[in-house]
N, C-alpha and C positions, 0 to 999 in steps of 0.2 A: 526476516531474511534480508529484504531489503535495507536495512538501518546498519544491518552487523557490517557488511561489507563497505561502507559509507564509513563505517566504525574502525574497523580496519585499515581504510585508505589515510584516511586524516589523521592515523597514530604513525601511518608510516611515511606520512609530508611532516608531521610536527616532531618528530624522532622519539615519540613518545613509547612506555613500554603498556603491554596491556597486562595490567592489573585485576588479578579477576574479580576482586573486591569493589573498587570504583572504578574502572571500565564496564566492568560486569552491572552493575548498581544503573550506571549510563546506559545501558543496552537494555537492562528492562523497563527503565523509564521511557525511553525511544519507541518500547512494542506499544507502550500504550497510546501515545499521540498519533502514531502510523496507523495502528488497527483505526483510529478514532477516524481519522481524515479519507479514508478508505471505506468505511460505513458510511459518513457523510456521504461519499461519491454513487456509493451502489444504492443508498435507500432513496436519492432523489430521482436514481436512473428505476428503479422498480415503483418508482410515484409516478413517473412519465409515462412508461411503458401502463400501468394501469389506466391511466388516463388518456389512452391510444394513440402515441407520439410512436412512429417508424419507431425501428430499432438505432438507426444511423442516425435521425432526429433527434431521438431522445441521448442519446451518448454523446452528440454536442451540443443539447443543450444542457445536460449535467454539466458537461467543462465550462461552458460558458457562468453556469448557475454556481459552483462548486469551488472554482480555483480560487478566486480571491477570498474567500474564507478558509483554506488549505493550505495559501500561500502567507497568508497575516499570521492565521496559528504559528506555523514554522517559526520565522521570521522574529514574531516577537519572545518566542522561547529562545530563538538564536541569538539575540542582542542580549536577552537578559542574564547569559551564561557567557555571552564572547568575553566580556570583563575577567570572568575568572580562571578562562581557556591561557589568555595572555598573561596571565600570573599577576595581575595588578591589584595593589592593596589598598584599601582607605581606613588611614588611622583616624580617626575622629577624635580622641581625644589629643594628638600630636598634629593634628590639622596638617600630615605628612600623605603623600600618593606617592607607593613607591612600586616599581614593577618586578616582577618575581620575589616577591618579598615572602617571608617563611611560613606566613599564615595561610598562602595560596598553595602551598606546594603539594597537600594533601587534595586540594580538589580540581586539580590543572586535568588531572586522563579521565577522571567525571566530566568535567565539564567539556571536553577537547570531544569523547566518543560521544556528547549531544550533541555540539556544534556540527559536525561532520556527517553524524549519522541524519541527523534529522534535516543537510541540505542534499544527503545524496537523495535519503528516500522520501523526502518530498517532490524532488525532481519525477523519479521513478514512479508513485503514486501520481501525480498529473498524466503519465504516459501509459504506461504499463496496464492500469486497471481500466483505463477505459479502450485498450487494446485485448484487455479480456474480455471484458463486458463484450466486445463485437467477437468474440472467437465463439464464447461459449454460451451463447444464446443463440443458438441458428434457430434455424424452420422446426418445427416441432416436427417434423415429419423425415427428418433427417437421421442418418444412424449414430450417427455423433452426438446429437440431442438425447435419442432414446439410449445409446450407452451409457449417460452419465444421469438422466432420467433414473436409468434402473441400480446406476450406482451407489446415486445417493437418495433414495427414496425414505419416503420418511415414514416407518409403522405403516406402511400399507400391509397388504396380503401378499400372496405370489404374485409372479411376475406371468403375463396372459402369454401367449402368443404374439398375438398383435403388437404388445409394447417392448416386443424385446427387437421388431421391426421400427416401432415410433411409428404405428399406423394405428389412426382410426379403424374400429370394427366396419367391414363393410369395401373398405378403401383395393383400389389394386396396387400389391406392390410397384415399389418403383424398380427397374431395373438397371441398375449400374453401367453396365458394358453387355449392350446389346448383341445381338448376335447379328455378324453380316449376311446381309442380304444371300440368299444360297442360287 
């Protein structure tokens, strides 16, 4: 989601049209380096957290540990296709460089929805996921936790009592909005 609109934006600064063939072709090349850089970021933040780093600790130490290898990926997939985005050819046998040249013309909105897509959502990937990471990892003991606990549970059995609270057996609920004083 994030790459499509990146995808979008850069076809609508390059005047370019969206092809669903090679735009399309570019968009699910994009899902793959995006999921990829995005796994990077969450499985170094679930190596921390198991390794008993804060939550706020561990999420900057991800970014600290994570970005320059999220940001080199990008970067050099984006140099390695901006050549072809600008339509520039190299004849090798005519020792000629010539720009929008005919041989390019089929792969300029491939190459245009990687460059684009993959500088928006590697921006968005640096910010966004480690803004998740802090959203949806609260307290375990939270109803926001236990919501998404029991949403996405994996093959377990029913759902107890207690966890559809996010409380330990035993624990006193917490109460939200107290009752005032009478």
């Amino acid at each position: 989601v994030m790459a499509t609109v990146g995808v979008f934006l850069g076809l609508l600064i390059t005047g370019e049209t969206f092809g669903i063939v090679m735009s399309g072709i570019g968009v699910i090349a994009l899902a793959g380096v995006v999921v990829n850089n995005n796994i990077v970021l969450i499985d170094t933040y679930d190596r921390l957290r198991e390794e008993g780093w804060d939550k706020m600790d561990a999420v900057l130490q991800t970014c600290r540990e994570r970005a320059r290898p999220v940001v080199l990926t990008a970067v050099s997939a984006i140099l390695g296709v901006l050549p072809i985005a600008f339509g520039l050819g190299l004849e090798i046998f005519h020792h000629e460089t010539t720009i929008n040249a005919p041989s390019t013309q089929w792969w300029i909105s491939l190459s245009s929805a990687i460059v684009f897509g993959l500088s928006f959502a590697t921006l968005l990937t640096l910010v966004v996921t480690p803004s998740m990471l802090m959203i949806f990892t609260r307290s375990k003991n939270s109803r926001f936790y236990a919501f998404f606990r029991r949403l996405f549970r994996r093959g377990k059995g029913t759902v107890s009592p207690t966890d559809r609270l996010g409380q330990e057996a035993g624990d006193e609920p917490e109460i939200a909005f107290p009752k005032a004083a009478e």
